[in-house]
C-alpha positions in Angstrom: 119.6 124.5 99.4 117.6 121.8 101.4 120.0 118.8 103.1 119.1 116.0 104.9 118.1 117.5 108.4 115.5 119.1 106.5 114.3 116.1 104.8 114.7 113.8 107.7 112.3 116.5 109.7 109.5 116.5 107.2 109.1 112.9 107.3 108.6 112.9 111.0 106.1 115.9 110.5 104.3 113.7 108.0 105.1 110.3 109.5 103.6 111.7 112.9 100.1 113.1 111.4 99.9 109.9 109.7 100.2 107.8 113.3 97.9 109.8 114.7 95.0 110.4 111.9 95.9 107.6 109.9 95.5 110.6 107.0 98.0 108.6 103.8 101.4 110.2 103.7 100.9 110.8 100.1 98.5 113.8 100.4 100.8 115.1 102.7 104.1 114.6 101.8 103.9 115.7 97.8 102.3 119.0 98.3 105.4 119.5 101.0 108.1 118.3 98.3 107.0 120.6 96.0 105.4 123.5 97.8 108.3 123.8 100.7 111.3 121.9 98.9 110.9 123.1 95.1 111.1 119.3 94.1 109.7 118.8 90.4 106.4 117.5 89.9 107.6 114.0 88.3 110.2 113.5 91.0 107.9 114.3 93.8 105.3 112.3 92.8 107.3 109.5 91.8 109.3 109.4 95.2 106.3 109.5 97.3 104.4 107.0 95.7 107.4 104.6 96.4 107.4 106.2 100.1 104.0 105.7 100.4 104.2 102.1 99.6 107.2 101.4 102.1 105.2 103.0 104.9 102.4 101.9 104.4 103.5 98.3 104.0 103.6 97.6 107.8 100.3 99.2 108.4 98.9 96.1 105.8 100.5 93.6 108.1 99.3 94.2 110.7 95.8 94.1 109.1 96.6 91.1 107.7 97.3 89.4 111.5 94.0 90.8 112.9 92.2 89.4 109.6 91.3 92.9 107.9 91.6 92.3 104.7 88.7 91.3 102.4 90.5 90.1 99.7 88.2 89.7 96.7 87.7 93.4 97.3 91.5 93.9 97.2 91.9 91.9 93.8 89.0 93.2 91.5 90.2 97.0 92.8 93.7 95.6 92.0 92.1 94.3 88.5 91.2 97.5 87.3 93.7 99.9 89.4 96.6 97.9 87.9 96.5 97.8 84.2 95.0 101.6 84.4 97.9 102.6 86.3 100.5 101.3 83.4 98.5 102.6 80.4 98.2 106.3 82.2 102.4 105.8 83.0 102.5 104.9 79.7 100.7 108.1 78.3 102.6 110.6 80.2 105.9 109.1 79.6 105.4 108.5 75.6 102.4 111.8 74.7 103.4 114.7 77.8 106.5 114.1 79.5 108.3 116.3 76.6 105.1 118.5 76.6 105.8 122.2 78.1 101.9 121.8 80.0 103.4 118.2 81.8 104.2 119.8 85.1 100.9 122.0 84.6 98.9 118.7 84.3 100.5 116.8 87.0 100.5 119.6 89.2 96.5 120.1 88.6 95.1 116.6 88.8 97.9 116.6 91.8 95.5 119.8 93.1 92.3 118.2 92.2 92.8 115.1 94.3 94.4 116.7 97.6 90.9 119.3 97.5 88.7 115.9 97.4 91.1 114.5 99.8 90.7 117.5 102.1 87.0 117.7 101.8 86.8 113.7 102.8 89.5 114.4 105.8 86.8 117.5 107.0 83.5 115.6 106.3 84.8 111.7 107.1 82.7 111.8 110.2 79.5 113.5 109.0 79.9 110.8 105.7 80.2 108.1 107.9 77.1 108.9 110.2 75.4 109.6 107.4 76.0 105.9 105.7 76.0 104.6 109.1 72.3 104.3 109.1 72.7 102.0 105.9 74.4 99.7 108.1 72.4 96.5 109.6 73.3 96.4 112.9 75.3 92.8 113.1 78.8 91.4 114.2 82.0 91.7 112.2 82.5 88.1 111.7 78.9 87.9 110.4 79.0 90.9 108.0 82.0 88.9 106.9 79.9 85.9 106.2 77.4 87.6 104.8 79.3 89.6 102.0 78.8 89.4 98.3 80.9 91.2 96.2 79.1 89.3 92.9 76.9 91.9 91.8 79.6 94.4 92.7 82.4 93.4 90.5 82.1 96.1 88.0 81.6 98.9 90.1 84.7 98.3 91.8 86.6 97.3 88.9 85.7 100.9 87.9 86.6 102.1 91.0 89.8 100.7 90.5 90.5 102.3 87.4 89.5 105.7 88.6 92.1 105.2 91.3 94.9 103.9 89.3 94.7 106.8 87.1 94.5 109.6 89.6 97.1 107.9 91.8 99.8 107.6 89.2 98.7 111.0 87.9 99.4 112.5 91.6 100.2 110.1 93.9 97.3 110.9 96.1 93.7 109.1 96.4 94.6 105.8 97.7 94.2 106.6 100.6 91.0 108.8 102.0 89.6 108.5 98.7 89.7 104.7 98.0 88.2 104.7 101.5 85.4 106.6 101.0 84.4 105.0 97.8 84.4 101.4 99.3 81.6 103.0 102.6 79.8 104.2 99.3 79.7 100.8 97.7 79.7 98.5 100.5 77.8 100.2 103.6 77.5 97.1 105.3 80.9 96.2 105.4 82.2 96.8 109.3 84.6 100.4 108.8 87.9 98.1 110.3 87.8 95.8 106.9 86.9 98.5 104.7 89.9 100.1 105.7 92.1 97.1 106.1 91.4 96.6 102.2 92.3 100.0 101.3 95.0 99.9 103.3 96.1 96.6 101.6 95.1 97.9 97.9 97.1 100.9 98.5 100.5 99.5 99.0 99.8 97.2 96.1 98.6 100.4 93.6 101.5 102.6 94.9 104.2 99.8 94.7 103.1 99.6 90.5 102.8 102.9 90.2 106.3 103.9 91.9 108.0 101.2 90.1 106.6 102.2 86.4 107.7 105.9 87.6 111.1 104.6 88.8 111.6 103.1 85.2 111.1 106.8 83.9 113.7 108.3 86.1 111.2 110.3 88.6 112.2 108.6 92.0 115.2 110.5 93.9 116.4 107.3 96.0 118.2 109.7 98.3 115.5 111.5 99.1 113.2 108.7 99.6 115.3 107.3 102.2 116.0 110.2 104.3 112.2 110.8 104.4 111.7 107.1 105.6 114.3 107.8 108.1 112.2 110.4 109.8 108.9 109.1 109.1 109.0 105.5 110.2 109.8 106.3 113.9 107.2 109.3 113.5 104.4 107.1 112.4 105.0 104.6 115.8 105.4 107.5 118.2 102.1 108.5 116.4 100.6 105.7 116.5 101.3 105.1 120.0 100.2 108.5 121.3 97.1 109.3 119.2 94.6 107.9 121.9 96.3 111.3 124.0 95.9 113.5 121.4 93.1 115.8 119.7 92.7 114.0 116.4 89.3 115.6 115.8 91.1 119.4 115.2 94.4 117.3 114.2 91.7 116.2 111.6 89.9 119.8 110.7 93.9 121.3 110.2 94.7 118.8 108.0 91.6 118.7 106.2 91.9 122.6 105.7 95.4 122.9 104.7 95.0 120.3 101.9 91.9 122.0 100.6 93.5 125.0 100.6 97.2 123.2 98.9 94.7 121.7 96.3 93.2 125.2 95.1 96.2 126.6 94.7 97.7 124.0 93.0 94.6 124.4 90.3 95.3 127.9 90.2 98.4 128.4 90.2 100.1 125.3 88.6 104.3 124.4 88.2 104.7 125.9 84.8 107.5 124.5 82.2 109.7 127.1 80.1 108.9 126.7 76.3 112.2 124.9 74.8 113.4 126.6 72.0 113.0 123.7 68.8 116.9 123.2 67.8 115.7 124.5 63.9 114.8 127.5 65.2 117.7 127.6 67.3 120.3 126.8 64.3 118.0 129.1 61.6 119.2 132.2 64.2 122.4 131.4 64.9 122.6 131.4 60.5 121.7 134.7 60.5 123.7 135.5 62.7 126.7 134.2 60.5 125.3 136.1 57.3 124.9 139.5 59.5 128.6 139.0 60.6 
């Protein structure tokens, strides 16, 4: 039986990556919470999205000071990441939650997302070289200046709903994933405000999708606020260390180990015990009653 000293210490093993990489604590911590802890699939997923949220929340102001944040980005991905987050709550809680494959599919999509994650974490540099030719060689303030999201809208509206579903679904994707789309759609956008907006889009899309799981009874307060106890010193040590540390193999480790989390999860997903229907159950114990 896990306490609090063991929950307290895996948020400052995920608070600490997070300072240092700047890797999301989702893709971290739920894998942890269910592979290591035996947490349910619903209950993990919904605490860490809340936690997720929470600790990513300072992170956002502190883009928000240094001016970050492009905010029409922020509010179309909010647009479509939103509403698709409360219809896909709203599926699972009204069509699978009394399913015996619910745990199955969370536990899969959950698997899916942390092997994309991994192979983003792994490749991240390579991907940004890459789309790093794309980029016109100008100042921030002038790629500012310069932006048009206009003929854009719909592609990130789509992105949006692609992230609100797999996010609610698993809790991860906000993160390395919302980042990666964005150098995809926007390769002239300077890397600080592409990820200032994530950063900023993520605490909004977790926050919704936390709450509608919170509504649905899948966030263990207890254990979200031992992990924050850990994790929010963790993630300022981190962050105020990382220029002393190897984040490149930090990086490759991480990268691995959630590649590696992810295919299992796919192959090996939480499984639910058939519940026996209660007119089966009261046909037998009839019998029964005849027999005797």
């Amino acid at each position: 039986m896990f306490g609090p000293v063991e929950f307290i210490l895996a948020g400052v093993l995920v608070g600490f990556c997070v300072g240092i990489t700047g890797v999301g604590g989702g893709s971290l911590m739920t894998p942890i919470l269910i592979s290591l802890f035996r947490i349910e699939p619903h209950i993990a997923i919904g605490t860490d999205l809340l936690y997720t949220a929470i600790s990513k929340f300072c992170g956002s102001l502190v883009h928000a000071k240094k001016l970050n944040i492009v905010w029409p980005i922020v509010l179309w991905l909010a647009l479509g990441s939103v509403p698709a987050s409360f219809v896909t709550h709203w599926v699972l809680e009204n069509y699978l939650s009394g399913s015996t494959h619910y745990k199955a599919i969370l536990t899969m999509v959950l698997g899916f997302m942390l092997t994309l994650t991994g192979l983003s974490i792994m490749f991240r540099s390579r991907i940004e070289k890459f789309f790093a030719k794309f980029r016109e060689d100008q100042h921030d303030s002038q790629a500012l200046n310069n932006f048009n999201i206009q003929g854009k809208r719909v592609y990130v509206v789509l992105m949006g709903i692609v992230l609100g579903v797999f996010v609610t679904l698993s809790s991860v994707g906000a993160g390395a994933f919302g980042v990666m789309a964005l150098i995809l759609m926007f390769p002239n956008l300077p890397m600080i405000r592409i990820i200032g907006s994530d950063v900023v889009h993520a605490v909004l899309l977790t926050s919704v999708a936390g709450f509608a799981h919170m509504t649905s009874g899948n966030v263990d307060f207890q254990l979200l606020g031992w992990l924050l106890v850990g994790s929010i010193p963790a993630i300022i040590v981190g962050t105020l260390i990382s220029s002393k540390m190897p984040e490149k193999m930090i990086r490759k480790v991480l990268g691995i180990t959630l590649f590696a989390l992810g295919i299992n999860f796919i192959l090996n997903p939480v499984k639910s015990k058939p519940v026996e229907k209660p007119q089966a159950a009261m046909v037998t114990q009839t019998n029964h009653q005849q027999q005797v």
